[in-house]
C-alpha positions as CSV (number, residue, x, y, z in Angstrom):
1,X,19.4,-12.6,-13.1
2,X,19.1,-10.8,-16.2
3,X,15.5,-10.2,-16.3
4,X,13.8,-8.2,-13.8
5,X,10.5,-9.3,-11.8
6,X,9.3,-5.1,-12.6
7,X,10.3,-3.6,-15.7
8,X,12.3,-0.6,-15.7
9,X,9.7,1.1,-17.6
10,X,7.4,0.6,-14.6
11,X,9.2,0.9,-11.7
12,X,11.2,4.1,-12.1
13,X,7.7,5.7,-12.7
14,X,6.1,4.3,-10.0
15,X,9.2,5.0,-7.2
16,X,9.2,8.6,-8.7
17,X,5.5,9.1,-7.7
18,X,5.6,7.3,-4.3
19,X,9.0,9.9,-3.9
20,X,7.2,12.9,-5.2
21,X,4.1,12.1,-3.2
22,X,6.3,11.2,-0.1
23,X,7.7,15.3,-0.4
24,X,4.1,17.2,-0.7
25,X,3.2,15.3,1.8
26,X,6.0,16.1,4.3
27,X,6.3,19.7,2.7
28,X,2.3,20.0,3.8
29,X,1.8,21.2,0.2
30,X,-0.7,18.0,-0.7
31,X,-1.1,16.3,2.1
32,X,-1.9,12.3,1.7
33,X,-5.6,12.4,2.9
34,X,-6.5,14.8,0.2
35,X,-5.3,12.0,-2.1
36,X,-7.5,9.6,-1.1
37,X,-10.6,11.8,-0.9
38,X,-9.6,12.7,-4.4
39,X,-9.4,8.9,-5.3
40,X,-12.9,8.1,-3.5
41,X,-12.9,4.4,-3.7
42,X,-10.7,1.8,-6.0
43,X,-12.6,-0.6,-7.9
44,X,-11.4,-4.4,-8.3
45,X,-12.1,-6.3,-11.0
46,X,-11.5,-9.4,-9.1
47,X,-13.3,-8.3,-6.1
48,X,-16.5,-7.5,-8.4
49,X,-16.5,-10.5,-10.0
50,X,-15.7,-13.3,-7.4
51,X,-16.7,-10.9,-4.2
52,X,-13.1,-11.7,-2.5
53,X,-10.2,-9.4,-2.2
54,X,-7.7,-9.6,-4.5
55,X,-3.9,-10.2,-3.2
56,X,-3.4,-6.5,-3.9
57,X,-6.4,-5.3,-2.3
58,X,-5.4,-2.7,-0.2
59,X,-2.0,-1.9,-1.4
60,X,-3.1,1.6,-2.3
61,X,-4.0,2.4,1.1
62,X,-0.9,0.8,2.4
63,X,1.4,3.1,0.0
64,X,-0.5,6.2,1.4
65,X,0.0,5.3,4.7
66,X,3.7,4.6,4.0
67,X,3.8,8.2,2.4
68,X,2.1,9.3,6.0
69,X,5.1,7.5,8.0
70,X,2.1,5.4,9.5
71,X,4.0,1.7,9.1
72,X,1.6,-0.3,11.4
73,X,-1.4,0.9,9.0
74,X,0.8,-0.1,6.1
75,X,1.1,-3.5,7.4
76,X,-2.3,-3.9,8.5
77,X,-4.1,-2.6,5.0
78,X,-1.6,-5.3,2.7
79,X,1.9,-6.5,4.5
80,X,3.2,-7.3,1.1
81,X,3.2,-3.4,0.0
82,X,7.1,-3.0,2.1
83,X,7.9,-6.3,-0.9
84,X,6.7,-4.5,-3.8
85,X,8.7,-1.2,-2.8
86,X,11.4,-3.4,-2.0
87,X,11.0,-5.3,-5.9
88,X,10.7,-1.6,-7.1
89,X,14.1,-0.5,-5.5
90,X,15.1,-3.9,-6.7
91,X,14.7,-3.1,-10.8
92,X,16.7,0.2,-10.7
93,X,19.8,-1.4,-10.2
94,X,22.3,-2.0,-13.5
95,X,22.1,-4.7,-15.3
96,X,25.9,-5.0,-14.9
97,X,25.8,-4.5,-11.4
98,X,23.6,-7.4,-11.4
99,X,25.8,-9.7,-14.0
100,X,28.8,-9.0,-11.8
101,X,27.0,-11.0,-8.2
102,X,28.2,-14.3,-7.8
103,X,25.7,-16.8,-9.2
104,X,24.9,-18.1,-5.2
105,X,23.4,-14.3,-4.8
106,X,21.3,-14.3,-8.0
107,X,20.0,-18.2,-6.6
108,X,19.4,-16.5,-3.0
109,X,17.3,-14.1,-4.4
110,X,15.3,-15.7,-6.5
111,X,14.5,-18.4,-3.7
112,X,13.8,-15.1,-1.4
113,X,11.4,-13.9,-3.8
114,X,9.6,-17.3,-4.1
115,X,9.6,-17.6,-0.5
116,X,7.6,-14.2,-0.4
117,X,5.6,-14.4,-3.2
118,X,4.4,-18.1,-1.6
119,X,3.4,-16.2,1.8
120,X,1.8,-13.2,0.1
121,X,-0.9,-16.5,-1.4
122,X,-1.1,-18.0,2.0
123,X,-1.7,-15.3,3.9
124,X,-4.3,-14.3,0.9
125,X,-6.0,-17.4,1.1
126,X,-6.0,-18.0,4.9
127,X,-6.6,-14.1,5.8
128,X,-8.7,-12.9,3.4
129,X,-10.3,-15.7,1.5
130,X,-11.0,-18.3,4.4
131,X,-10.9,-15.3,6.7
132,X,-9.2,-17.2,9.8
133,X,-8.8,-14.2,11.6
């Protein structure tokens, strides 16, 4: 796998903040509620256009409540937020370390991320979009 699915350039960035955020919360220096009355409300692009949440909707929420320890809230705002932390984690290894994995481990994963990425649509579509539940 020689590409990543997240850039470097992105996702050390991106796990440094949730890290950094993750210690002023915990240190009660900045706690994760002030961050989202800071924030107010997130606008979507999709969501102003078509009127239907996006796949992502709610992923902010779900990385605050992560920050808060509050799992269950994670899950409920966007389940597919523990996936992109996971893809995140994923980038920062070396690309050598990554060359050197059997070829059957490089296949696993890639059918594991297709497997996700496949239920992250359905449970778009049927949840949010068709609103089953």
């Amino acid at each position: 796998m020689k590409a990543y699915l997240i850039p470097r350039n992105i996702s050390f960035p991106a796990l440094s903040v949730l890290i950094v955020l993750s210690f002023f919360h915990y240190a009660s220096i900045f706690p994760a509620g002030k961050i989202i009355s800071i924030l107010g409300f997130a606008v979507c692009p999709f969501r102003l256009i078509t009127g239907i949440p996006c796949p992502g909707c709610g992923m902010t929420h779900a990385f605050l409540s992560i920050i808060k320890g509050n799992i269950w809230d994670a899950a409920c705002f966007n389940p597919f937020s523990f996936f992109i932390i996971f893809l995140l984690g994923m980038s920062l290894f070396p690309d050598a370390y990554i060359q050197r994995q059997p070829r059957r481990v490089t296949t696993l994963m890639k059918s594991f991320f297709i497997i996700v990425l496949s239920l992250a649509l359905s449970y778009w579509l049927l949840f949010r979009v068709f609103r089953l539940l």
